[in-house]
KOLVO-961655 format. One record per residue (C-alpha): x negated, y, z negated. Coordinates in steps of 0.2 Angstrom, whole numbers, plus 5000, padded with zeros to 4 digits. Each point is the difference from the previous one (the first is absolute). Layout:
XYZ/...
END
This chain:
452558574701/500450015017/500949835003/501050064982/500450195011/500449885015/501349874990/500850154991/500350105016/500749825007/501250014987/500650174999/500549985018/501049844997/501050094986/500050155012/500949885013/501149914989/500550164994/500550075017/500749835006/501150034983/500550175006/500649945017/500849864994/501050114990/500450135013/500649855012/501849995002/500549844990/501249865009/502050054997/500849924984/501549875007/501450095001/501549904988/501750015006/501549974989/501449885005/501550044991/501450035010/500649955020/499350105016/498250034996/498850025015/498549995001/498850085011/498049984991/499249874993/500549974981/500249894984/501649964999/500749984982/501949935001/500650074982/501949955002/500649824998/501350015012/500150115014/501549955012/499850075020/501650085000/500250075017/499049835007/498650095009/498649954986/499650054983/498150025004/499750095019/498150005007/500350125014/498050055003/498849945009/498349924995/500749974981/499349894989/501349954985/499749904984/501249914988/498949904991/501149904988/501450085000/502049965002/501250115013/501549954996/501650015008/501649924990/500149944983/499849834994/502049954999/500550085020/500049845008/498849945015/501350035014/500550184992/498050075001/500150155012/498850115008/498250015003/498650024989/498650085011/500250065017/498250055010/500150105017/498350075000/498849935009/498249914993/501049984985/499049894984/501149934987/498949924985/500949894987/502050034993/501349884996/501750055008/501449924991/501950025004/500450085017/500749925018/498550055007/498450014989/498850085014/500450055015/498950085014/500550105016/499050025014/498750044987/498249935010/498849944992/500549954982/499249924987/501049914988/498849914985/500649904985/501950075000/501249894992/501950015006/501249884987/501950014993/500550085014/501749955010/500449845004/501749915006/501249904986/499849825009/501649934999/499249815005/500249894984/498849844997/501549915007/500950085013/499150145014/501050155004/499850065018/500250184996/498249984991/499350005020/498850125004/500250105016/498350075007/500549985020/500150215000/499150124992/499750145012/501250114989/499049944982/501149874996/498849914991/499750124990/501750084998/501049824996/498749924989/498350134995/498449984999/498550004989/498650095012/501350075017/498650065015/500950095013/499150055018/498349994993/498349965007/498349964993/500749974981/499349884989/500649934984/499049884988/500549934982/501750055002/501249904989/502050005001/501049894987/501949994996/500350105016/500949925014/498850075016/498250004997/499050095012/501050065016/499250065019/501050095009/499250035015/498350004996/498549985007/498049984995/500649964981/498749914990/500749914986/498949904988/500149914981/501950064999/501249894991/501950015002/500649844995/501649924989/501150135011/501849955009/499750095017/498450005007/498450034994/499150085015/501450085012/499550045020/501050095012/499150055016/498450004992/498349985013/498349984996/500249964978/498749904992/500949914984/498649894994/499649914981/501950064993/501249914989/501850015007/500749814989/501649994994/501250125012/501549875002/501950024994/501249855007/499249864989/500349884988/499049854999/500849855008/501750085001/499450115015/498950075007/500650145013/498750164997/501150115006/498950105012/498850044985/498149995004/498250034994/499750095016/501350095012/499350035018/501750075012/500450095015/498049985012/498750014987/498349995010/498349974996/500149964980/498949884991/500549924986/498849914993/499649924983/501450034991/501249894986/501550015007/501149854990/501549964992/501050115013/501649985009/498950005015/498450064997/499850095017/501250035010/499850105016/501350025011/499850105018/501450124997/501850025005/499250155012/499049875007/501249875003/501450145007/501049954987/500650165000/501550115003/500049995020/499650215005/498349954990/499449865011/498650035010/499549945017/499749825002/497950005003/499950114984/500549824989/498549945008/499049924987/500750114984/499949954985/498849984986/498349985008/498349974999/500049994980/498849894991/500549894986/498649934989/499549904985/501650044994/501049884986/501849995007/500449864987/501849974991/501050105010/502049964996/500050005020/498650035011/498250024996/500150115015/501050045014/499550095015/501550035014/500250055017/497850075001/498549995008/498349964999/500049994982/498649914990/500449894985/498549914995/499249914984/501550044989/500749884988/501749954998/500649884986/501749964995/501050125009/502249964998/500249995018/498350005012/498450085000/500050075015/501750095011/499450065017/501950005008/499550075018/498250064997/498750005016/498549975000/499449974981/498549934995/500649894984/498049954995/499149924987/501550014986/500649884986/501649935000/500449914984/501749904993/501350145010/501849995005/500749904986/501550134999/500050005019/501750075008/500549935017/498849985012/498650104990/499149914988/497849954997/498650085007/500350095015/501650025009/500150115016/501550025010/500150055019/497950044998/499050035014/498049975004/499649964980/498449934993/500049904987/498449944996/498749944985/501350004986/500549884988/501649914995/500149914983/501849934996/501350105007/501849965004/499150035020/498550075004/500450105018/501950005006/500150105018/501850015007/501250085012/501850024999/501450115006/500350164993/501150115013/499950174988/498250004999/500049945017/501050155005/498850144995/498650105011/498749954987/500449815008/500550035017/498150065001/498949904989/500949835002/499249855007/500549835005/498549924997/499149994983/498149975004/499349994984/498749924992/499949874985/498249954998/498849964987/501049994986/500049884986/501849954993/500049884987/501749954993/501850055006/501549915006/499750075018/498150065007/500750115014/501850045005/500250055016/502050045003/500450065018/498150085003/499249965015/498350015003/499050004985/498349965000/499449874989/498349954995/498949924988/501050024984/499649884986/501649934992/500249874989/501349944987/501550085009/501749895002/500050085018/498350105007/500950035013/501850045007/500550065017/502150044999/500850075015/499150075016/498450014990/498449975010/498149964994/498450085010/498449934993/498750114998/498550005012/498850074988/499850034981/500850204997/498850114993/500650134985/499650195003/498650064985/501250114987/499050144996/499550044981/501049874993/498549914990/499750194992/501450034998/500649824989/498650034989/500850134988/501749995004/501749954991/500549805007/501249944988/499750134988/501249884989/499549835001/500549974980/502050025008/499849895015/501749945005/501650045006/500749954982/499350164990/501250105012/501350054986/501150145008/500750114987/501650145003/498650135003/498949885011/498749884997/499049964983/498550084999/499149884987/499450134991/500949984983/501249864994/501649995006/501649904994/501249965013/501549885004/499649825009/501849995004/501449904995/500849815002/501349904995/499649834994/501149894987/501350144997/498950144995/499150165009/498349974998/499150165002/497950025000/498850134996/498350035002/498550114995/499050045014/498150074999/498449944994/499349954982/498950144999/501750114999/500649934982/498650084993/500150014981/500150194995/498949994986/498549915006/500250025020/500049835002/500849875014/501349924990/500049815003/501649964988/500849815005/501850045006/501049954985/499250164992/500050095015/501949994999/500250114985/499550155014/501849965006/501650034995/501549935008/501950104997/501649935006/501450094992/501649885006/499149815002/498849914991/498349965007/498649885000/498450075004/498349875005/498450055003/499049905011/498549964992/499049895015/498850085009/500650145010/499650045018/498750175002/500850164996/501549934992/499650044979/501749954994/501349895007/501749984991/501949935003/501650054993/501549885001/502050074998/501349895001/501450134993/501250025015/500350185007/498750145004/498650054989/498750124999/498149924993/498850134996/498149934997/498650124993/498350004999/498850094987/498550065012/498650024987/499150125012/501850125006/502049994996/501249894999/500349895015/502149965005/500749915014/501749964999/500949865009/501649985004/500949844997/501549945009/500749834992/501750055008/500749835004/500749975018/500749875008/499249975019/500349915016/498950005013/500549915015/499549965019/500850135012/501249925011/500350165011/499250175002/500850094983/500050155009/501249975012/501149854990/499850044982/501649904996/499449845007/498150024991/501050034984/501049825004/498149934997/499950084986/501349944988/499749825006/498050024990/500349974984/499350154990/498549994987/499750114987/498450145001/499150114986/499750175011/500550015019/498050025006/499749895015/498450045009/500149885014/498650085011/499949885015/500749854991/502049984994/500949934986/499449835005/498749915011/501249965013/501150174999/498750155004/501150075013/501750025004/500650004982/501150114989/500650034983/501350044990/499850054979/501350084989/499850054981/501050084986/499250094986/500750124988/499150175002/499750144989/500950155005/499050125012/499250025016/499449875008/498749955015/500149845010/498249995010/499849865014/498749955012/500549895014/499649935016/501149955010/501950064997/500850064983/501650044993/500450064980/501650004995/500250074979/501949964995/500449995017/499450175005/498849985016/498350094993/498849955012/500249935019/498749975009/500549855010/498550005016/498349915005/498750114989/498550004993/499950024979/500950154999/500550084983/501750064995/500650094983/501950014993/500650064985/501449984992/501250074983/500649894987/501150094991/500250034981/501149934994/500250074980/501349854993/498849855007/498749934990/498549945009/500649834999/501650015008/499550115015/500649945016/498749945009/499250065018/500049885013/498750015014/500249915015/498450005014/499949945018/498349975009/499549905015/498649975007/499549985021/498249975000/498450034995/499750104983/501350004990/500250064982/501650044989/499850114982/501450064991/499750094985/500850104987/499650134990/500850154989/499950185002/499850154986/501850065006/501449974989/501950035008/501250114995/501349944989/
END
């Protein structure tokens, strides 16, 4: 009895406590529910941590100063899935205004969101200590590239020399703008369809990790004055405008990374950095240089040294740049080690004036096949001082280490090289394995370089001293400083995050940057004459598993004959003959097709393709089967100063007849033996519809267009490709039938001095109608 009066006093105390535990439990105050903010108009701040639940699909930033505003401190801010939105789906890239959220506060926490359609998607002022994590920036503003797969435009160059005043940002946006911060961090950030990824602008102490702005035409990671960053295991492929695959290859200043004007003290490490104009491309700053209006340069012992410094570059992948894997002027004491470079246009490495680099342990496969001058294979340093290159290998570049000095009187002239300059070169080249190139090491005007114990083998030169260049052999074997963290650091990281798209050749630049391979994609493969017809290609770009079937999900593995009902092919004014190639075709290519048009005069081709898995695909092409007759001609006398004598030359060449006036020389001519010092002379007559219309040229060296002897466009002086547009007015005429209009007669003048040289005429109708 007494154990039964002990158990049940046991467990009326229990229930007793659970009781009271039940009581206080209720009595205690419970956590706060989240507080849910409404986003359905511009100008909402915030100031405590919320939900926020985006109701509106379009909500423009009218007055430009953000539709979202985080001014409190300490916030934390979720998204989750959901779209800001800033411009409806038909305002075009380069109209997209204003600025999807704008953070001041400080300790700011920003959890998930996809911004879509402003200039600037995030952007963070002095805001200390923020936390960006799985944002996604896309469709945002981007430039209209005017570059064509045959011809660049030079107004397409990117201009990142000042940014001081936000020039970056205010000319060509941004997905993720950080403005005078410190301590921030941002980790699986992503930015698509924007021009600028990720942009630091003056920042210091940011950690950013597993971020991926790639398939951008700027830059994917952007640096201005920016000290003591980590950027480690991101994704920045892909950021290139100025390309086109064999045609050239110029980059235009684009780049995976950015680093200008004395960024200190960063490591980069592990990242894929590929298929970029450059992939980085650090330059010490027009400050630095005092390449500057003349009441800003300092004092002489203040360019002492400036530039970018100290910065670690690691286990990166700098492969398939259009030009450089990296390039790294006018700075000091950098640290380039155990990167890999494969395949870059122009060389791997571009050190112009760089001190005191340690160039360590990196790969340096098959670079500088697109080399441009001087500058071509694995690493090229011009006017370096006390270098080390050391422990890397070289496998079948154009040359594996070119060092040179030459004259340059305006870099010559400013305070950045009257300090830092030296005579003398003393760096080393030791330890390194080179294995196949048409010259080891080039040594052009560079004395004293210290050479020693390099393996090299199945070079046509190893080595080749021009000039004053002098050779110090190495006393002893140098020794590499340890690179800290790099081994952790490689072992979850991002190198060559794309290997499936190795190669220069899956750079396909389109008018609103470069192809994301993400979706298929029809586009123009250019246009030929051959045996009295325009021969115009197509293809489909993408990947099998994107012809998925739509009822069963399934890669659709269709032979090309019946892949060709996808297509439809609509020339109004000719006939055409359409073939489908069915050989194999080359990895990311699922359709390849030709159209031939032999009806003389200008046509418009419209191809379609049905996507089974989104909307109809069109590219149109424009086909220009006006017939001219042509003359091209060795130039007896400088044209610009005895135009009457270099037309003499002409009418003794007797002319040849041409479908199209498109000739790309590039660095060749007309003919083996005529590449410079050439000209031409082609005339036409065609009868035009009445109307408005545009003459477009491209032309390096001098033009002239005459329409009915009316001068249009003169341009008659040594230039680079340079555009010009015309238009002019055929009038109507009502009593003439469109056979019996008098005709138009163009007349075009180009000569060419040397180097590049192109000439393309072409033309082209308006939607104005004259007046009758």
């Amino acid at each position: 009895m007494n154990g039964i009066r002990i158990a049940a006093a046991g467990l009326i105390a229990i229930i007793a406590a659970v009781a009271a535990f039940t009581v206080d439990a209720a009595r205690a105050p419970r956590p706060p529910r989240e507080v849910v903010v409404r986003i359905d108009r511009d100008n909402i701040r915030i100031t405590h941590n919320c939900l926020l639940e985006i109701v509106s699909p379009v909500i423009e930033d009218a007055d430009n100063n953000g539709v979202i505003q985080i001014v409190g401190d300490n916030l934390t801010i979720r998204l989750g899935d959901q779209i800001l939105n800033g411009a409806e789906p038909d305002v075009p890239p380069d109209q997209r205004r204003g600025f999807g959220i704008v953070i001041t506060g400080r300790q700011t926490t920003i959890i998930g969101g996809d911004i879509r359609g402003y200039k600037v998607g995030v952007h963070a002022i002095e805001a200390d200590q923020l936390i960006l994590h799985q944002l996604r920036v896309q469709d945002g503003f981007r430039q209209h590239l005017r570059s064509t797969p045959e011809q660049e435009d030079l107004a397409d160059w990117l201009a990142p020399h000042h940014n001081d005043a936000g020039e970056w940002a205010g000319r060509y946006g941004a997905g993720v703008l950080i403005e005078r911060c410190d301590d921030v961090s941002l980790r699986k950030v992503t930015c698509r369809r924007v021009q600028n990824g990720i942009m630091l602008d003056r920042v210091t102490r940011a950690h950013i990790y597993d971020c991926d702005a790639s398939f951008l035409s700027g830059w994917g990671l952007s640096m201005w004055r920016s000290t003591d960053n980590v950027i480690r295991g991101n994704a920045f492929d892909f950021c290139i405008r100025g390309y086109s695959h064999g045609v050239y290859n110029r980059g235009q200043d684009s780049a995976g990374i950015l680093m200008f004007e004395q960024c200190e003290r960063n490591e980069i490490v592990d990242n894929s950095v590929t298929h970029g104009g450059d992939g980085l491309f650090a330059f010490a700053g027009a400050e630095a240089l005092g390449d500057v209006d003349p009441n800003a340069v300092h004092e002489d012992a203040w360019y002492l040294s400036r530039g970018n410094r100290h910065n670690m570059i690691v286990g990166n992948d700098f492969s398939f740049a259009a030009a450089h894997g990296l390039e790294l002027t006018f700075s000091f004491d950098n640290r380039i080690s155990g990167n890999r470079f494969v395949d870059n246009g122009i060389c791997g490495i571009w050190a112009g004036y760089s001190q005191r680099t340690m160039i360590d342990g990196n790969d340096f496969v098959d670079n500088g096949q697109r080399g441009v001058g001087l500058e071509h294979g694995g690493i090229n340093i011009e006017h370096g001082v006390d270098n080390t290159i050391i422990f890397n290998r070289f496998v079948d570049n154009t040359c594996a280490i070119h060092l040179w000095r030459d004259e340059d009187p305006g870099l010559a002239a400013l305070p950045w090289t009257r300090v830092n300059a030296r005579p003398e070169s003393r760096s080393t080249v030791a330890m390194n394995i080179i294995d196949g190139a048409a010259i080891g090491v080039h040594l052009r005007d560079e004395p004293d370089v210290i050479l020693g114990e390099n393996r090299i083998a199945e070079c046509d030169r190893e080595l080749l001293l021009d000039g004053s260049s002098t050779v110090i052999e190495a006393n002893e074997a140098p020794k590499a400083r340890l690179v800290p963290d790099v081994e952790r650091a490689r072992r979850g990281g991002r190198l060559g995050a794309r290997a499936e798209l190795a190669g220069r050749e899956f750079i396909i630049m389109t008018p609103w940057g470069p192809y994301d391979w993400a979706s298929p994609l029809l586009i123009s493969d250019g246009t030929t004459v051959a045996d009295n017809a325009t021969v115009a290609r197509f293809r489909l770009l993408g990947t099998p598993d994107m012809l998925a079937s739509d009822d069963h999900n399934e890669t659709t593995d269709e032979p090309a004959p019946e892949r060709s009902t996808r297509f439809r092919i609509d020339c109004p004014t000719a006939d055409v003959l359409t073939t489908f190639d069915d050989a194999p075709l080359p990895t990311g290519t699922l359709a390849r097709f030709t159209c031939f048009i032999r009806a003389p005069g200008l046509h418009e081709l419209t191809t379609t393709f049905d996507d089974p898995a989104g909307p109809p695909q069109r590219v149109t092409a424009a086909i220009d089967n006006i017939p001219w007759l042509v003359r091209t001609f060795a130039s007896p006398v400088d044209p610009r100063e005895d135009v009457d004598t270099w037309r003499e030359a002409a009418a003794a060449v007797f002319p040849s007849e041409t479908l199209g006036l498109h000739a790309h020389y590039g660095n060749a001519g007309p003919r083996d033996d005529l590449v410079d010092h050439f000209g031409t002379i082609a005339e036409t007559s065609i009868a035009l519809t009445p109307g408005v219309w545009r003459l477009r040229t491209m032309s390096d060296d001098g033009i002239r267009v005459w329409v009915d002897d009316v001068l249009l466009i003169d341009d008659w002086t040594w230039h680079a490709p340079r555009a010009h547009i015309a238009e002019f007015i055929v009038p109507d005429t009502p009593d003439a039938h469109e056979d019996t209009r008098d005709p138009i007669v163009i007349r075009v003048e180009h000569f060419e001095l040397d180097g590049y040289s192109t000439l393309d005429v072409r033309l082209e109708p308006t939607a104005i109608r004259p007046r009758r």
